[in-house]
N, C-alpha and C positions, 0 to 999 in steps of 0.2 A: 504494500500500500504506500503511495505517494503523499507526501502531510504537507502543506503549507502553513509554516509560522511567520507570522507575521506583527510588527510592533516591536520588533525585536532592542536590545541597546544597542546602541554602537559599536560598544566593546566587546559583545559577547562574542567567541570565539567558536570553532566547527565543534571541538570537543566537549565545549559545556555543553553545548546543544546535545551532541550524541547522548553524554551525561544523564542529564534530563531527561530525554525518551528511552535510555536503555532501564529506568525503573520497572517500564512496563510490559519490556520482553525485549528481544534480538533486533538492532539497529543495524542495517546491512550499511547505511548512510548518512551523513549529516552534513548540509553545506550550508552555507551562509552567502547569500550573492554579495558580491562586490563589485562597485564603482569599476569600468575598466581601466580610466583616465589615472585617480587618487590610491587607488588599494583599498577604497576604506568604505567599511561596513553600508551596505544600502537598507537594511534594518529588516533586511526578510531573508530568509532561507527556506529551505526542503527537507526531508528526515522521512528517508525511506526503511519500513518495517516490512519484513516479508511474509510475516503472521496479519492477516487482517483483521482479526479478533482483537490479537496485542495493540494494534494501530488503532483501530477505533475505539480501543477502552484509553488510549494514551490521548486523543484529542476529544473525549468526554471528560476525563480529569482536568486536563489543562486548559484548555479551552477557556479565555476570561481570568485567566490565574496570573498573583506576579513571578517576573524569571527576573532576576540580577537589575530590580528597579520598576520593570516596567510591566506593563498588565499585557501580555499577549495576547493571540489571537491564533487559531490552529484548526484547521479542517481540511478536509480530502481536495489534493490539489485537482484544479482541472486542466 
């Protein structure tokens, strides 16, 4: 399953992110897009789970929740 998080902080990094979602079972993924110009953080990333059970119990958890400041946003990418 393909997750879009969104809201994300600046600073957060691929790993906290994987972090985060591997509470809720096996993270095959975690990216974070970035600026191609700056390097730096565009406030959204991806976090691919290949359990879709695990995936949709990790963006009914989180979904609305704070990560490292800020309140996120998280649902099945399209």
């Amino acid at each position: 399953m393909n997750i879009y998080v969104s809201n994300l902080n600046w600073n957060t990094v691929d790993d906290s992110l994987q972090n985060l979602f591997a509470e809720y079972g096996e993270v095959s993924s975690a990216k974070i897009i970035t600026d191609r110009e700056t390097g730096r953080s565009r406030g959204f990333g991806f976090v691919e789970m290949p359990n879709d059970e695990e995936g949709q119990k990790a963006i009914d958890t989180l979904n609305e929740t704070e990560f490292e400041g800020k309140t996120i946003n998280v649902a099945v990418a399209r």
